[in-house]
DRENKEFI-688360 format. One line per 2 residues: number of its first residue (from 1); for each residue z, x, y of C-alpha. Coordinates in nm, 3 decimals, m for minus. Example, Ala and Ser with C-alpha at 12.3 -4.5 7.8 and 13.67 -1.06 7.14 Angstrom:
2
1> 0.780 1.230 m0.450  0.714 1.367 m0.106 $
END
This chain:
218
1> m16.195 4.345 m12.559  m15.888 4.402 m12.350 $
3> m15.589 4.320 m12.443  m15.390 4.034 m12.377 $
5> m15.040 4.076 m12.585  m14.780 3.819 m12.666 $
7> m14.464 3.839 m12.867  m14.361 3.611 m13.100 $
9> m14.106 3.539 m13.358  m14.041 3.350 m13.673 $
11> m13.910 2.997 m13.602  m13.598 2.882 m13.852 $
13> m13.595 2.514 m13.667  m13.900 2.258 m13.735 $
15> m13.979 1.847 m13.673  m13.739 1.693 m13.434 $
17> m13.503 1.998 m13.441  m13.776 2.142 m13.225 $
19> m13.620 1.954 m12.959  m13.317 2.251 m12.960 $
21> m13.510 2.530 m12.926  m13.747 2.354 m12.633 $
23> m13.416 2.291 m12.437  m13.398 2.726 m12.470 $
25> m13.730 2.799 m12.344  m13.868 2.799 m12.624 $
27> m14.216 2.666 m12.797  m14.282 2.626 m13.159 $
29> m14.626 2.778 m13.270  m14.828 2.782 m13.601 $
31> m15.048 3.143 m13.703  m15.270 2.994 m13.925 $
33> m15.656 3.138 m14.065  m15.917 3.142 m14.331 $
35> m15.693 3.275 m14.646  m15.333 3.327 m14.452 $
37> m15.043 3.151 m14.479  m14.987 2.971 m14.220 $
39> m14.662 3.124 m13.997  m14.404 2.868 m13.826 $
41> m14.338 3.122 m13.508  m14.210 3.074 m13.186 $
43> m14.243 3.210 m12.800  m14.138 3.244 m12.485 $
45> m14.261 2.925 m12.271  m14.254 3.139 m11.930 $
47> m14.486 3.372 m12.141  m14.678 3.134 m12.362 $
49> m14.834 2.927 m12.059  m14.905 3.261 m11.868 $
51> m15.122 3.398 m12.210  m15.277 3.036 m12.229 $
53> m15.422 3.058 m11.869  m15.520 3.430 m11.891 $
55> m15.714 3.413 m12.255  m15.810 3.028 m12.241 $
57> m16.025 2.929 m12.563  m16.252 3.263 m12.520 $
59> m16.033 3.567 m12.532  m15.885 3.783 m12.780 $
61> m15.476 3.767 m12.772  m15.306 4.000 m12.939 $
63> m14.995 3.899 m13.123  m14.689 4.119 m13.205 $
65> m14.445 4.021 m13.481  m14.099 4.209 m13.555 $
67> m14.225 4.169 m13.955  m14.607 4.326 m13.859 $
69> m14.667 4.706 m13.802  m15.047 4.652 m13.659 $
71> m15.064 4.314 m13.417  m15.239 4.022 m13.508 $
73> m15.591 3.947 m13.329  m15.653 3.553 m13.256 $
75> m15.795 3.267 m13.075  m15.597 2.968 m12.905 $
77> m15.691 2.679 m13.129  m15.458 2.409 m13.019 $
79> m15.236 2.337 m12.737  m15.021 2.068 m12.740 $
81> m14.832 1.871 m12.418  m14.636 1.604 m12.399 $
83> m14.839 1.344 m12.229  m14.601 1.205 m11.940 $
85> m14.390 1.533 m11.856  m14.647 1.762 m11.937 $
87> m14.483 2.039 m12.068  m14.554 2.281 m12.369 $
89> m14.475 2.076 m12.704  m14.639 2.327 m12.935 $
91> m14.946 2.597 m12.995  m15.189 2.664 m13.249 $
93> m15.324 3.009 m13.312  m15.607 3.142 m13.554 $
95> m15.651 3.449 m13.692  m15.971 3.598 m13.738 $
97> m16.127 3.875 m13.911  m16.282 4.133 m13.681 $
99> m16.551 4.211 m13.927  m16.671 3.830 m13.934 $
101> m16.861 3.674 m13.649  m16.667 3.382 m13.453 $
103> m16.825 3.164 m13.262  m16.693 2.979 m12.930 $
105> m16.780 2.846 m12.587  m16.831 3.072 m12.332 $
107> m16.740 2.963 m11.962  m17.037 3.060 m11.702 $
109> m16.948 3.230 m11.402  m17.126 3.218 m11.068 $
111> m17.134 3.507 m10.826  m17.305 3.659 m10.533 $
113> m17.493 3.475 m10.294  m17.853 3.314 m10.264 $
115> m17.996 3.320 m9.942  m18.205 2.964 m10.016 $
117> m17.824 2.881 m10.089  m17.718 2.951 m9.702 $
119> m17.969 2.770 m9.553  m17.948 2.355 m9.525 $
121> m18.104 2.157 m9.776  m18.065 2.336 m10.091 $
123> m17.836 2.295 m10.368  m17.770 2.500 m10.722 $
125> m17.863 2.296 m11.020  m17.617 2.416 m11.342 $
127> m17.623 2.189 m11.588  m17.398 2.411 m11.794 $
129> m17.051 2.510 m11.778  m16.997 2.684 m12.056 $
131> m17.250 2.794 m12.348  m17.200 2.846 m12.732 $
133> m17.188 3.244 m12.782  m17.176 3.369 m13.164 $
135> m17.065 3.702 m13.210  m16.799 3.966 m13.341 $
137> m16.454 3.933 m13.198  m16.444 4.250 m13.039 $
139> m16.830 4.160 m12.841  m16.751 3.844 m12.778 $
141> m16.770 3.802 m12.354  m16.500 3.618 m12.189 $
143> m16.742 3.484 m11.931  m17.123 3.477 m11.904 $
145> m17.215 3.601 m11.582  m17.481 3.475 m11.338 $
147> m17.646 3.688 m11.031  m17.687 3.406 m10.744 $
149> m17.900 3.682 m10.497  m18.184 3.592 m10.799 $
151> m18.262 3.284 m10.669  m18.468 3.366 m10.390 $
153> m18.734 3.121 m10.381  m18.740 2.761 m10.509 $
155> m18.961 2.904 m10.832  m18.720 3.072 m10.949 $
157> m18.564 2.920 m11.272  m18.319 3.073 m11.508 $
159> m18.327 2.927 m11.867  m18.071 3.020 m12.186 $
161> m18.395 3.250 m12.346  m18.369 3.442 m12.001 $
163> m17.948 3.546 m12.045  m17.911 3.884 m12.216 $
165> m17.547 3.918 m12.355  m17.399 4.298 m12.413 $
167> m17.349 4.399 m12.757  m17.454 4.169 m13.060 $
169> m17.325 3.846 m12.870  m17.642 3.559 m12.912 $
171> m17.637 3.254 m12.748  m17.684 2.962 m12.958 $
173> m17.787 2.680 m12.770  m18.157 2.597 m12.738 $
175> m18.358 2.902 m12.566  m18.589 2.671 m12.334 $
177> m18.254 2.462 m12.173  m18.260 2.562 m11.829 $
179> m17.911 2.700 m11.702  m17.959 2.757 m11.283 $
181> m18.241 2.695 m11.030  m18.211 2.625 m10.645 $
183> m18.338 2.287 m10.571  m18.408 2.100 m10.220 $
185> m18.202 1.789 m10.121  m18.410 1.511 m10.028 $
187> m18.262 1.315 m9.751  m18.346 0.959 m9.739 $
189> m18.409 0.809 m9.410  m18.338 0.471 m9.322 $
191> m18.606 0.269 m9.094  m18.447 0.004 m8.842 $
193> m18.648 m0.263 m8.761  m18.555 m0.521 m8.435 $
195> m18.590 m0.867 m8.601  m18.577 m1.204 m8.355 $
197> m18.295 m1.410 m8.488  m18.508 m1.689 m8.532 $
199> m18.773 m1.502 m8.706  m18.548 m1.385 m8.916 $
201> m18.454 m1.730 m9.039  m18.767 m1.873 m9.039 $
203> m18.732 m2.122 m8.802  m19.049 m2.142 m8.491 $
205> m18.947 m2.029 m8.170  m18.908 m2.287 m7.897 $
207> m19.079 m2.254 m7.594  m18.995 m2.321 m7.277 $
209> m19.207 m2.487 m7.070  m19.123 m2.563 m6.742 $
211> m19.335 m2.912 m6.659  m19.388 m2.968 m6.268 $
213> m19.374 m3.282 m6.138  m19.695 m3.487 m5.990 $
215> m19.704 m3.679 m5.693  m20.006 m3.959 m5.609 $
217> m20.055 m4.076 m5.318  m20.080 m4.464 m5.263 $
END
């Protein structure tokens, strides 16, 4: 995978003292992995939120300490705001192994276009937004891609057994779930019937009858 790189170095402030180095522009961030130490680090806040929208949950961000000669390969694990303001309280990283298989959720991504798509009265069905991908760090995809121009008839359905992922990536979620089909929108029409008021509340009409009157003669 390409590389996204961020710097980092070791933090000498920690609990409420993290306060000081906040008011800096700084965050407070923790390395941590299966057998490591965990590292009490610290970044640039411009920097950190710009790696945390580029590399998300799914991509590979390579880490570069002062104290390292080869960079550190991990995952966002954590992210941490402060609930009113909103702004970057602290991060979590993990460190994986590049020979062991990780496992995380993949985003789907729609593109091109569906000509049953253009036309009124059809809508994409996705159930899924993202999928759970198992593979090496190095094969795992940032996005699984989707072909929209596939869905040319209404027949057409694409389920998680039909998704082929490059490299040794495997989807683990259950092969017959269906992922994307082009459906048709059924409108529902509305019948308005003309009801007589007094039909309506059951009462009997009245009729008019216009009597005439009779004369006899004497």
């Amino acid at each position: 995978m390409t590389g996204i790189s961020l710097a980092l170095k070791p933090r000498q402030v920690f609990g409420n003292k993290n306060k000081l180095i906040r008011a800096q522009g700084l965050t407070p961030v923790h390395i941590f992995g299966h057998g490591l130490k965990s590292l009490a680090l610290q970044a640039d806040t411009l920097e950190l939120e710009s790696t945390i929208n580029r590399a998300g949950s799914s991509h590979l961000v390579n880490i570069k300490l002062d104290t390292d000669k080869k960079t550190r390969k991990v995952f966002i694990r954590e992210i941490q705001r402060n609930p009113i303001k909103g702004y970057l309280e602290h991060v979590d990283f993990y460190q994986i192994n590049l020979k062991e298989k990780v496992t995380a959720e993949i985003p789907i991504h729609f593109s091109g276009e569906s000509s049953l798509l253009k036309e009124k009265g059809h809508k994409l069905i996705a159930p899924f937004t993202h999928l759970t991908v198992e593979a090496l760090p190095d094969d795992l995809p940032p996005e699984i891609h989707i072909d929209l121009s596939q869905f040319d008839t209404l027949e057409k359905d694409l389920y998680i057994k039909d998704i082929v992922l490059p490299g040794g990536a495997k989807i683990l979620n259950e092969a017959d779930l269906l992922v994307a089909k082009v459906s048709e929108v059924h409108l529902k029409v509305e019948t308005t019937v003309a009801v007589n008021p007094a039909e309506e509340s059951g009462e009997k009409p009245i009729a008019h009858i216009e009597e005439k009157e009779s004369t006899e003669k004497e």
